[in-house]
C-alpha positions, -999 to +999 in steps of 0.1 A: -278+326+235-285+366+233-259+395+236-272+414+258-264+449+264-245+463+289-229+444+320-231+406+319-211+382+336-185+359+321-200+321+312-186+294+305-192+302+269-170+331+270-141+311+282-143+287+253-149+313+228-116+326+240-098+294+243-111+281+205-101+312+188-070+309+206-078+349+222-066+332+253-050+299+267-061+284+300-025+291+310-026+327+305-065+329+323-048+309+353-024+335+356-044+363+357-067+342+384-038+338+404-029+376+402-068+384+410-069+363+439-037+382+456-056+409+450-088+402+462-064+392+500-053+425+497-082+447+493-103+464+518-120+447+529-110+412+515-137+395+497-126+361+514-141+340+489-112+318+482-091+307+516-072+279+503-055+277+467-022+274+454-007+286+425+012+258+410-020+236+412-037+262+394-009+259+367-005+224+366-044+223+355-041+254+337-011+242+308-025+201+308-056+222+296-038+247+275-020+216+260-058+197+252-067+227+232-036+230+213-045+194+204-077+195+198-087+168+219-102+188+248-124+166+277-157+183+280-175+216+281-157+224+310-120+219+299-099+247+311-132+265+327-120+281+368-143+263+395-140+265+437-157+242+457-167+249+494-145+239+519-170+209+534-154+190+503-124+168+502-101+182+473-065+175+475-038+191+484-063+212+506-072+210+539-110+199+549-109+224+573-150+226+569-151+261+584-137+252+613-100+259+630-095+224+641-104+198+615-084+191+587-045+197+602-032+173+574-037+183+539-060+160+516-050+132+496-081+124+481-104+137+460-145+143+470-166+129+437-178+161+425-136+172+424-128+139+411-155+149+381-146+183+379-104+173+373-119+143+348-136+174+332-105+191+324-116+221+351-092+242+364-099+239+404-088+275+416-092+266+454-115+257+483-147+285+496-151+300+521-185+291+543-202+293+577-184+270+603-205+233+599-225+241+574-247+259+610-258+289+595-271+313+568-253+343+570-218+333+562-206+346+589-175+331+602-145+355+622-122+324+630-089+331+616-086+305+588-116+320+572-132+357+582-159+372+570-169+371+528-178+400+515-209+403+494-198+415+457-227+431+453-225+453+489-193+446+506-209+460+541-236+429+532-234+395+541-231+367+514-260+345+529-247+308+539-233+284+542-218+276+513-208+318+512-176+319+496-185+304+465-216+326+459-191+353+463-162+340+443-186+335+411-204+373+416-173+383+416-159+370+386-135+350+397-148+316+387-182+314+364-189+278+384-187+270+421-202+242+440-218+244+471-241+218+491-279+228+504-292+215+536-314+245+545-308+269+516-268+268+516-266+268+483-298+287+471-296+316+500-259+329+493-270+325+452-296+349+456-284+375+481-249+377+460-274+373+425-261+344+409-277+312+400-282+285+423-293+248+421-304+225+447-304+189+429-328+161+441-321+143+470-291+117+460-286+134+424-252+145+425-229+126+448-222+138+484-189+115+491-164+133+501-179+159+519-184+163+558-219+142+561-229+168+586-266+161+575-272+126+560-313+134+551-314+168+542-285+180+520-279+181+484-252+187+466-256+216+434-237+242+411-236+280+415-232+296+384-236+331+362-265+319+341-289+294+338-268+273+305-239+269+327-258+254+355-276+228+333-237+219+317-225+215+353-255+199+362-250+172+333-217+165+344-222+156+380-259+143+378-252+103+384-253+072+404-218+071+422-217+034+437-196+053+467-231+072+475-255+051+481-285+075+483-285+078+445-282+048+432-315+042+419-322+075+403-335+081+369-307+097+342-306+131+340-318+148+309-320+184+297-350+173+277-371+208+260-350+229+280-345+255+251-385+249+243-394+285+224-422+292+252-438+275+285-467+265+268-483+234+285-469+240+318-484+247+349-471+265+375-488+259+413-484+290+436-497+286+472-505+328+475-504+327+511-470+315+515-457+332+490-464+365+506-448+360+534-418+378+518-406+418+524-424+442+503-398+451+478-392+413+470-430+405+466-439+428+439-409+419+418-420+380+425-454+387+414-441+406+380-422+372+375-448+349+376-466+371+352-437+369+329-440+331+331-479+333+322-471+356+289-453+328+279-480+304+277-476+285+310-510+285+332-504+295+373-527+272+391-534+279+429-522+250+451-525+250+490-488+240+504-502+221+539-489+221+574-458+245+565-450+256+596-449+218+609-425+216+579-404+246+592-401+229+627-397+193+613-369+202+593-349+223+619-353+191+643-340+168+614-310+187+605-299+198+641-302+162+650-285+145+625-254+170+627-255+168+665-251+134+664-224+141+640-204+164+658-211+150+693-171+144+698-164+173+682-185+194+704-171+176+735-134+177+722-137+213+704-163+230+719-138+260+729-126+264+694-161+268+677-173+302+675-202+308+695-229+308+672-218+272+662-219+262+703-255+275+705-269+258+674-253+228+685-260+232+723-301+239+713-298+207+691-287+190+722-322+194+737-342+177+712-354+145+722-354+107+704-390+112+701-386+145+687-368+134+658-390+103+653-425+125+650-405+151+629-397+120+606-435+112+601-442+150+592-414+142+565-437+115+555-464+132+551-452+161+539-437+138+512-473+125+504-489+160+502-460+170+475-469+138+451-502+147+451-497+184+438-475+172+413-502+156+395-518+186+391-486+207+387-450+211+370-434+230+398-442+250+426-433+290+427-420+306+454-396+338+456-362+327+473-356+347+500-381+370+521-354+397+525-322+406+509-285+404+525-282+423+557-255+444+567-223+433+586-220+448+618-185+457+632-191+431+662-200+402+636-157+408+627-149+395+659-179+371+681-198+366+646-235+365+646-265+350+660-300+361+647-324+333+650-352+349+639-330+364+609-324+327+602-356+313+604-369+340+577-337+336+551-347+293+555-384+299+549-391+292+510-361+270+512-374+242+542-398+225+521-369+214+495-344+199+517-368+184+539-383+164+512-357+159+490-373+181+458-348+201+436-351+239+439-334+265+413-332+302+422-324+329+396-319+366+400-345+384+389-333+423+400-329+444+425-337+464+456-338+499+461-305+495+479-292+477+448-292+443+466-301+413+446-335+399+447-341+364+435-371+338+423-371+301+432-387+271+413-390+240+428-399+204+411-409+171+419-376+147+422-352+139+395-367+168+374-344+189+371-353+197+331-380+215+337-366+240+362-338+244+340-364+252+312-381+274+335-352+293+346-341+299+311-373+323+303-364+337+340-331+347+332-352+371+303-377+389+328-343+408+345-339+437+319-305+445+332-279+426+351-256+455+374-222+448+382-209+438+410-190+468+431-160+438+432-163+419+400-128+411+381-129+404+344-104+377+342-108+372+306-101+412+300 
């Protein structure tokens, strides 16, 4: 851990450091939360990263935390530490309104795993995020009237990035240093690196999806969106395990954070396919290419690897996670077709047109693609890539009312991201710096499954290539 100079954000570290010298109780931080959030409703624009909390859960958490301290017998690293998590999670007394108007009329009385963990954790749970309606997009773009449009901390005239929006945007903006999202085409990894926070993508079936809207059962993980790197490997340690309600992580290996504070990279190689990772705007490529440089001074060797058949990939994977949540929503789309904005009725009504055999042939491209990946990783740790080919793009005054609809906008933000969901690898994105427009730009570091360490390990010496971290034009200090 370094002090650096100037702006950083709040970690987790900095809430304990408060609560064990007794600076500040969980209590007191709640309150301030609670008066931050009124004002983040009120401001113009409204940042919209929170749309459902309520203050005396916040201060029920808040003083049985406050209380743990003053007893010094406090539950885990995140004891008394503010966390959202997106609205396609269950989390009780909130309504699983999933970005939608119409699901969730009753409030919940259960708990999704990862909130289940997160209370057993001794978290204080400041609300549910906002995010794109279904999980259907990547802007975060969503004018119904439970949720409107997020504001990007960084630009508020910029778009978060999707779908898990709102908690990219509640953590930028200070007003929780861990949110959790789910990633089944970049949701957690695109709205990370456009609002410049940390995002990880776990494997496949590493931390538990029950309790959220299986929109996509073959193509979504569940991960953490943090300030740093350190806080995403703690969150990660506390959800990464078998849950006997999920079934597609049963059998996984235990999660370790083995030589992630290793003093260099030495020994590592890093496999960069040049061509794809090009395919990126200028601005972004150059700051990439510094970053894998940065990785090399620190002993680890780039070794050029040839990613096969990615477009196949690009289609495959569009086919599998249209399907799947077409079949999903197939009574909703009959029953609530009116109330879904309109980008939701086209994703869903193109989804419509793929066939049975479609989905079958996309499935053997998965297979292969699968194949292709075990292979590199015998020659390689992880595979390089920068996260997104462009940064956050403006919000126009029509996405406030009919939303927006930019295929080919949503094809590029996916492209780096794809290969990760659609094979079930783990993917990390860390900020890195920013554009001439002072958006963030972020790097991404994918792994072969269950190993999560040595992202972790890699996104630590990351986190030292950006020589400055700006502040957010919205960012409250809540420990101030």
């Amino acid at each position: 851990d370094s002090a650096p100079s100037g702006f950083s954000f709040k970690g987790i570290k900095d809430y304990l450091d408060c609560y064990r010298s007794g600076k500040l109780t969980p209590s007191q931080v709640a309150r301030n939360i609670i008066a931050m959030l009124e004002d983040c409703d009120k401001s113009t624009p409204p940042l919209r990263a929170i749309v459902q909390w309520d203050q005396e859960q916040i201060m029920l958490m808040a003083e049985a935390s406050t209380a743990r301290y003053r007893n010094k017998c406090t539950l885990s690293y995140l004891d008394g530490i503010p966390v959202c998590l997106k609205e396609e999670f269950k989390v009780a007394p909130y309504h699983h309104r999933v970005g939608t108007v119409y699901l969730g009329t009753e409030p919940e009385t259960e708990d999704a795993t990862v909130a289940k963990k997160l209370r057993e954790a001794g978290a204080i749970i400041i609300g549910v995020s906002n995010m794109h309606e279904l999980g259907t997009g990547t802007t975060g773009c969503n004018p119904n009237r439970y949720h409107k449009i997020p504001r990007n901390p960084y630009k508020p005239n910029h778009f978060t990035g999707g779908s898990s929006s709102g908690s990219a945007a509640a953590v930028a903006a200070g007003l929780c240093p861990v949110a959790i999202g789910t990633d089944g085409g970049g949701s957690v990894r695109i709205p990370a690196s456009f609002c410049g926070v940390v995002g990880l993508k776990g494997t496949f079936g590493r931390i538990s999806c029950h309790g959220s809207l299986p929109l996509s059962y073959s193509t979504v993980s569940v991960g953490p969106i943090c300030t740093s790197v350190a806080d995403t490997a703690i969150v990660y340690s506390i959800l990464a395990e078998p849950d006997p309600l999920y079934p597609y992580g049963l059998k996984q290996p235990k999660a370790t954070l083995s030589d992630m504070c290793a003093p260099d990279l030495k020994g590592l190689k890093l496999g960069v396919d040049w061509t794809f990772f090009k395919a990126c705007d200028a601005e972004i490529l150059s700051m990439c290419e510094k970053a894998v440089e940065h990785l090399q001074s620190l002993g680890a060797s780039v070794v050029e690897v040839s990613l096969p058949e990615m477009e196949e990939v690009k289609v495959a994977h569009v086919i599998c996670i249209l399907s799947e949540m077409r079949d999903f929503l197939q009574p909703d789309f009959n029953k609530h077709f009116e109330e879904m904005n309109l980008d939701t009725r086209a994703n869903l009504a193109l989804a419509s047109q793929f066939t049975a055999l479609d989905y079958i042939t996309a499935n053997r491209q998965r297979t292969r693609s699968m194949r292709f990946l075990r292979e590199i990783f015998t020659t390689v740790n992880c595979i390089l890539t920068p996260a997104v080919a462009s940064t956050a793009p403006r919000i126009f005054e029509s996405d406030l009312v009919t939303g927006s609809s930019d295929m080919s906008f949503t094809a590029r933000s996916m492209r780096f991201m794809q290969l990760g969901n659609f094979t079930g690898i783990p993917g990390l994105v860390v900020p890195i710096g920013y554009s001439s427009a002072g958006l963030p730009i972020s790097f991404q570091v994918m792994a072969k499954w269950w190993d999560e360490a040595v992202l972790l390990r890699i996104g630590l010496k990351l986190e030292q290539f950006r020589q400055q971290t700006k502040k957010p034009s919205i960012y409250y200090d809540i420990l101030a």
